[in-house]
C-alpha positions in Angstrom: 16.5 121.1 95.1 19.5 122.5 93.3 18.5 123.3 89.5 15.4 121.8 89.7 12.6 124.1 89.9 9.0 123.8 91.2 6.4 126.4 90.5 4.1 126.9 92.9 1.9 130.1 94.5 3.2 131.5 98.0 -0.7 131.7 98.8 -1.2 128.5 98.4 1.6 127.6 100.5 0.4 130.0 103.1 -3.0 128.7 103.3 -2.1 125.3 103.6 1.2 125.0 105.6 1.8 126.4 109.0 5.3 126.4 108.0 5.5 128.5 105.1 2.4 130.8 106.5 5.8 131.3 109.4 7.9 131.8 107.1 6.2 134.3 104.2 4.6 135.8 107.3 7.1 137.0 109.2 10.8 138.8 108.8 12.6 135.4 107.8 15.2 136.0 104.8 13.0 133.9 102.6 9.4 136.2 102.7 11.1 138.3 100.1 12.7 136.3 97.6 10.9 135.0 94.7 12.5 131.5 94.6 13.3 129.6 97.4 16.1 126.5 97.3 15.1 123.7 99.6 17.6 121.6 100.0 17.1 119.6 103.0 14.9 116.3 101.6 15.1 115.5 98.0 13.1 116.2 95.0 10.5 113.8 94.8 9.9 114.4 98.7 9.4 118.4 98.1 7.5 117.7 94.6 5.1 115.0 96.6 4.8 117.4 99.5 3.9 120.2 97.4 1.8 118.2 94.9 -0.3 117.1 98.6 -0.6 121.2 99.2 -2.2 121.6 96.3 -4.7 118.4 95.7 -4.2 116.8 99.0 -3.3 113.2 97.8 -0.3 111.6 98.2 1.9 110.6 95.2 5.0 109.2 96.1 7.5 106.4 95.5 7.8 103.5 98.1 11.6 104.4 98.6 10.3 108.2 99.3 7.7 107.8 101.9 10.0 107.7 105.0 11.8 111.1 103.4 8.4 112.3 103.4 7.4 111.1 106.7 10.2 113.0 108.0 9.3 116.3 106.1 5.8 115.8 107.3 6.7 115.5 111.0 9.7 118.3 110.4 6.7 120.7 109.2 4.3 119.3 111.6 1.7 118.4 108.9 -0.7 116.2 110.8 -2.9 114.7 108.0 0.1 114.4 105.7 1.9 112.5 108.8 -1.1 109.8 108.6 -1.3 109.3 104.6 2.4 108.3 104.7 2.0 105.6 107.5 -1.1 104.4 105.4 1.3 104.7 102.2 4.5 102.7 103.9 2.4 100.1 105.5 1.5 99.1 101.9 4.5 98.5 101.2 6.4 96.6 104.4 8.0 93.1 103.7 10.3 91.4 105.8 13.3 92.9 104.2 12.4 96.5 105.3 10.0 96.2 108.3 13.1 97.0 110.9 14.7 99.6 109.6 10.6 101.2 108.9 10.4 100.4 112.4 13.2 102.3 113.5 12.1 105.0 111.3 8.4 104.8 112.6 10.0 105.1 115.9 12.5 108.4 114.6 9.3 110.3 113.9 7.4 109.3 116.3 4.7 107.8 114.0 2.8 105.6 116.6 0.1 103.9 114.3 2.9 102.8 111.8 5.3 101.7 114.5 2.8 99.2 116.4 1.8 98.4 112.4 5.5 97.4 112.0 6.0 95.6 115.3 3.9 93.0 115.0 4.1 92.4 111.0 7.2 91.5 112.4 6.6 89.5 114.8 4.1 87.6 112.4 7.7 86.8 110.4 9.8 87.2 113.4 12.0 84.1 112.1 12.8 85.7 108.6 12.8 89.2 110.0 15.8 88.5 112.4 17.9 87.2 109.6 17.5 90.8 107.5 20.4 92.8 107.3 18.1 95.5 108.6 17.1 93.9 111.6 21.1 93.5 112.6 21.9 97.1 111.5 19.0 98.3 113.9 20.7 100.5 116.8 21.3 99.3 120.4 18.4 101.2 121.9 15.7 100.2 119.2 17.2 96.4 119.2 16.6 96.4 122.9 13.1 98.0 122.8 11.5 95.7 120.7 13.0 92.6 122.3 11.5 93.9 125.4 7.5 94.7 124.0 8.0 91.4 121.9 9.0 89.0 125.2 5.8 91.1 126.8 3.4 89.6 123.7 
């Protein structure tokens, strides 16, 4: 997050984060410095995972809950992992249930892929004339034409 800071306490970080209790813990690099730059997910992502350290509720824009997912399952924050499914399922339309799906499917996010699989085939008409649905990748294309011809 490159010149945009976020204040928080290491023990809180510690007590509620297997990943930073590793990392503050042990001899990594960053147990000793007093700021830390994340740069792997963007700001909103870290400032919603950090605001759901602190009060455990999830605050996040639509377009940010996959990058969350995804930091969620990277830090293998369980209870996180389920407030984002419940978060994106909100927000699924035909436009953007394939490429969820595929991302359901990328972090292995079981409740939200079936969730996604058959709003789409609900709207399976509209849904195959997305742009997302023809950018999906070869193995993802062929898996749900397979568990859809099985329904």
């Amino acid at each position: 997050m490159t010149g945009m800071p976020i204040h928080v306490h290491k023990a809180i970080l510690r007590v509620r984060c297997e990943h930073f209790r590793s990392m503050f813990g042990s001899n990594w690099e960053e147990s000793s410095k007093g700021e830390l730059e994340m740069t792997q997910y963007s700001y909103p992502v870290y400032y919603a995972f950090l605001q759901y350290l602190y009060t455990d509720a999830v605050e996040v824009a639509p377009e940010d809950g996959i990058g969350l997912l995804d930091l969620a399952n990277s830090y293998c924050e369980t209870d996180l992992k389920q407030k984002c499914e419940r978060l994106i399922r909100n927000g699924i339309t035909i436009e953007n249930v394939a490429m969820l799906y595929s991302a359901a499917i990328r972090f292995d996010a079981k409740g939200l892929e079936d969730y996604c699989f058959r709003f789409a085939l609900v709207h399976l008409t509209a849904v195959v004339q997305t742009d997302a649905f023809n950018r999906l990748d070869e193995t993802t294309l062929k898996s749900f034409i397979t568990k859809a011809a099985l329904n």
